[in-house]
N, C-alpha and C positions, 0 to 999 in steps of 0.2 A: 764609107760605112753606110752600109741600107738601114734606116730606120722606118719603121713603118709606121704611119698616122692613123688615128682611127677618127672614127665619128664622133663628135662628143656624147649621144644618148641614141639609147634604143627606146623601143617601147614593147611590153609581152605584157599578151591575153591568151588568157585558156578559154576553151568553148568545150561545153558536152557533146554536142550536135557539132556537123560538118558543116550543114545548112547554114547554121548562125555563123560561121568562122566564115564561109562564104560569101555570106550577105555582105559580113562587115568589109570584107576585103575587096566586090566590086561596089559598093560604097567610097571606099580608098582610093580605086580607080576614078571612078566617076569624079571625085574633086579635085585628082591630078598627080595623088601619090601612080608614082611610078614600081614597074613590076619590079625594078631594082632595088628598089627601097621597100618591100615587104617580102616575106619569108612565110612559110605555112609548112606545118610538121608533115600533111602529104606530100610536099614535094620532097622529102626524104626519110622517106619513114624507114626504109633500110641502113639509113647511116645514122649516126653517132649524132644526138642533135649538137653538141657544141660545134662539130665539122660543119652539121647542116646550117648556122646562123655566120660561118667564120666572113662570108663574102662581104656581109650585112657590115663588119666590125673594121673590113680592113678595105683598102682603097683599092678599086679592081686592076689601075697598073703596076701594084706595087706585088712583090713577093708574097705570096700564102705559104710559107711553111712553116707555118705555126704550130705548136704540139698543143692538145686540149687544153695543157695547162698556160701556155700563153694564152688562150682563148680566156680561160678563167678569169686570169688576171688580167685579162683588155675589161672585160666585164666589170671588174671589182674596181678598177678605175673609171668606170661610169658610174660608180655608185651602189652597183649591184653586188649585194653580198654573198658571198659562198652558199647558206640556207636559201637564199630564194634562186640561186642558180640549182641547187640541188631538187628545190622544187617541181623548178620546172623543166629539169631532165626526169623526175617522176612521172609527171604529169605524161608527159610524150612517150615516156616508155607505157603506162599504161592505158594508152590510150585514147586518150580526149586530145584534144584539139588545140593547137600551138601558134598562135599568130604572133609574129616579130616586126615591129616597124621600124624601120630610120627615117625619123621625121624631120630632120633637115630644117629644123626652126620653127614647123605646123605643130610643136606636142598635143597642143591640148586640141585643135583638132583631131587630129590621130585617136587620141584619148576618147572624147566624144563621140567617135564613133565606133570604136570596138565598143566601151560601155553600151551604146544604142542598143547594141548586137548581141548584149548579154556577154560580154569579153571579164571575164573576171581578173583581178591581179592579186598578184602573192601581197600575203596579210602578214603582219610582224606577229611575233607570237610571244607573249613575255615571257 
């Protein structure tokens, strides 16, 4: 039986500007996050963003045939809730700017430097 492993955490920033999602991303570079561990809504702005993050979520030698809603629910086992996945398939549909990290144990680096960048995060809403 294939079972597929994921990562234990992601990290998503929204940006206004392309510039800022930019910065923060060869910033990313520059202290050693690798291009496989970061996602940007340009690099698929014609696809489906849960398709476009699914690499991020699943191990690259293992099986991708994940339907969006296994996608969901890899996400909602990180912790991520339905509203704030819904968010920020909003966000990307409308347009701004989509940064995704797998921070491989750096979070709050990661963190640190989207925020630098003006990297916003989905807010609880009571």
């Amino acid at each position: 039986m294939n079972t597929n492993r994921t990562h234990e955490s992601i990290i998503i920033a929204t940006f206004t500007s392309a510039r800022k999602a930019e910065n923060a991303i060869e910033e990313l570079h520059n202290v050693g996050f690798t291009s496989d561990q970061i996602r940007y809504s340009r690099q698929f702005s014609n696809e489906n963003f849960l398709e476009g993050i699914k690499d991020l979520l699943i191990f690259p030698n293992e099986r991708q045939d994940e339907t969006t809603t296994d996608i969901e629910t890899l996400l909602q086992n990180m912790g991520i809730e339905q509203k704030e996945i819904q968010y920020y398939e909003q966000t990307f549909h409308s347009g701004n700017f989509v940064v995704i990290v797998r921070p491989d144990e750096k979070d709050q680096e990661a963190r640190t430097i989207l925020k630098k960048h003006d990297g916003a995060s989905y807010t609880k809403q009571s």
